[in-house]
C-alpha positions in Angstrom: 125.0 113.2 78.9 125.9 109.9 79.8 124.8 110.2 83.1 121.6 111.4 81.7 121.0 107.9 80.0 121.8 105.2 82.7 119.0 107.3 84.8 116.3 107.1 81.4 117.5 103.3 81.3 117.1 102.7 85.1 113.8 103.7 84.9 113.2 102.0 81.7 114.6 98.7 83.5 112.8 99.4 86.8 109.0 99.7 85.0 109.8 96.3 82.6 111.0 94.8 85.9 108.2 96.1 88.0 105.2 94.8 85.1 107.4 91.4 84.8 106.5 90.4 88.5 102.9 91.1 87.8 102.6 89.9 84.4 104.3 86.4 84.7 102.1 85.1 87.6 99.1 86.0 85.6 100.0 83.8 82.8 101.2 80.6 84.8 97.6 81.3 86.9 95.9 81.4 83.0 98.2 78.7 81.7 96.5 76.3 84.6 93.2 77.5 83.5 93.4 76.0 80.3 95.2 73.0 81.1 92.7 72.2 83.5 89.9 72.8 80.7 91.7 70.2 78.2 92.3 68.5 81.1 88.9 67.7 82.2 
């Protein structure tokens, strides 16, 4: 049983991790947008 949850949260862990490297580059890219909007 137990062994049966550390593999559901691996895989859990390994999807959040896996959308995390996508997701946080595309804000710091939008974050500059708009900066550079108020900016100029």
């Amino acid at each position: 049983m137990a062994t049966h949850d550390m593999d559901k949260a691996r895989s859990t862990y390994e999807r959040f991790m896996g959308t995390l490297k996508w997701t946080v580059p595309l804000i710091a890219i939008i974050t500059l947008f708009v900066i550079s909007l108020i900016a100029g």
